[in-house]
C-alpha positions, 0 to 999 in steps of 0.5 A: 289129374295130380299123376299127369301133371306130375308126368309132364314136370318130370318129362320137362325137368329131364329135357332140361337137364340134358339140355342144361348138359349139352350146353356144358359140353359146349363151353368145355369145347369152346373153352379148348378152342380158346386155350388152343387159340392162345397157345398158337398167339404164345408161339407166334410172339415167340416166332416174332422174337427170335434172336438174329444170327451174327450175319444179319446183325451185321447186315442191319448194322450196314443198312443203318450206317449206309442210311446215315451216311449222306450220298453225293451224286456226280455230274456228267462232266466229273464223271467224263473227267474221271473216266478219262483218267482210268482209261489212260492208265489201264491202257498203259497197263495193256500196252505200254505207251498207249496211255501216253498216247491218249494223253496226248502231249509230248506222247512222240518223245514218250513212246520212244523213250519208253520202247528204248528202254524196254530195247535197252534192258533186254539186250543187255539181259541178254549180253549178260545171260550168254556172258554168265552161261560162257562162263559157267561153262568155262568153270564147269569144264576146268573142274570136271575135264581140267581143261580150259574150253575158251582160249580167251579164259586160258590165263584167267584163274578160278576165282577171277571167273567165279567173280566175273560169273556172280557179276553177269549173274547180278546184272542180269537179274538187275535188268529184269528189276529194271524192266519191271520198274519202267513198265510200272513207271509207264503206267504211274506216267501216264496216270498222273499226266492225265492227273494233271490235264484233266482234273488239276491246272497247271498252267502259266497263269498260276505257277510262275518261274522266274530266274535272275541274277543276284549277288550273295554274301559267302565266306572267302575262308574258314571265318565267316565274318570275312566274307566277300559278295559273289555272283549267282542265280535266284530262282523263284516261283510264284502260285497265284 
């Protein structure tokens, strides 16, 4: 009786220490888990504070001061106005004299001021261009062939044609300068008088002009206390 119940304590105390066994088995693969799962938060918090490049710094700086500043939104009408403005000017940059025409206005007087113009510098461009090869022409024959190939030069001298040569030159090439300087003044012309209908008013009732005679105190002669009155005319404008 004493050697079976010894039997069965032994049996009992095996099973336990086994199972005592697995258990520690357990916690050892739990506790890897664990350190496993911190590992991954560690690397994650470190993906999370990563340091941002120069480009998206300066994105977020934009994205803040944008946020700040306040944003002002426009009507319809300030909008049409604008509109109007653009229109004239680009179009005169498509076609010198359409701006004026949009504008409306004084744009018959306009278009042909400008259009005489553009004819002006052109034809002497060109009388100058034919003038400056004649001539070069003329100088390039007396050094070459010692001749003269336009009777009309015959008594003029070397130097008198090399003048007058540098001189067509220069006016030509000033017309161009000119034409330039009157396309872009068509353009800056029909920007600001669309300026000056559309957004600014400048009409009779604020700005008045007023001429009238008067009498002013000038010197007769180098000394001033001498002076004697003289007639003339007194401009005056007034902005209400």
């Amino acid at each position: 009786m004493y050697k079976i119940i010894s039997l069965f304590c032994s049996i009992f105390i095996f099973f336990a220490t086994q199972a005592q066994k697995v258990d520690t088995k357990d916690k050892v693969a739990l506790k890897t888990v664990t350190a496993t799962d911190s590992t991954k938060k560690v690397s994650a918090v470190q993906d999370t504070t990563k340091k941002e490049s120069r480009r998206e710094r300066k994105k977020r700086e934009k994205a803040e001061e944008e946020a700040k500043t306040p944003k002002i939104f426009k009507d319809s009408t300030r909008l049409a106005i604008e509109a109007k403005t653009v229109t004239a000017w680009k179009r005169s940059l498509v076609l010198p004299g359409w701006g004026q025409y949009t504008n409306k206005g004084l744009w018959w007087i306009k278009v042909p001021i400008i259009y005489g113009g553009f004819t002006s510098t052109v034809l002497v461009f060109d009388f100058n261009n034919r003038y400056y090869k004649e001539l070069l022409d003329e100088l390039d024959s007396r050094f070459r062939d010692n001749q003269n190939k336009y009777p009309q030069y015959a008594n003029a001298s070397d130097q008198g044609l090399i003048s007058a040569k540098d001189y067509a030159r220069r006016n030509r090439d000033l017309m161009v300068l000119l034409t330039v300087g009157l396309y872009g003044l068509n353009v800056v012309e029909a920007y600001v008088d669309s300026m000056l209908k559309n957004r600014w008013s400048v009409s009779s009732e604020k700005v008045a002009f007023t001429i009238r005679p008067t009498v002013l105190q000038g010197p007769s002669n180098n000394l001033a206390f001498n002076a004697v009155p003289t007639m003339g005319l007194k401009l005056s404008m007034k902005i209400k």
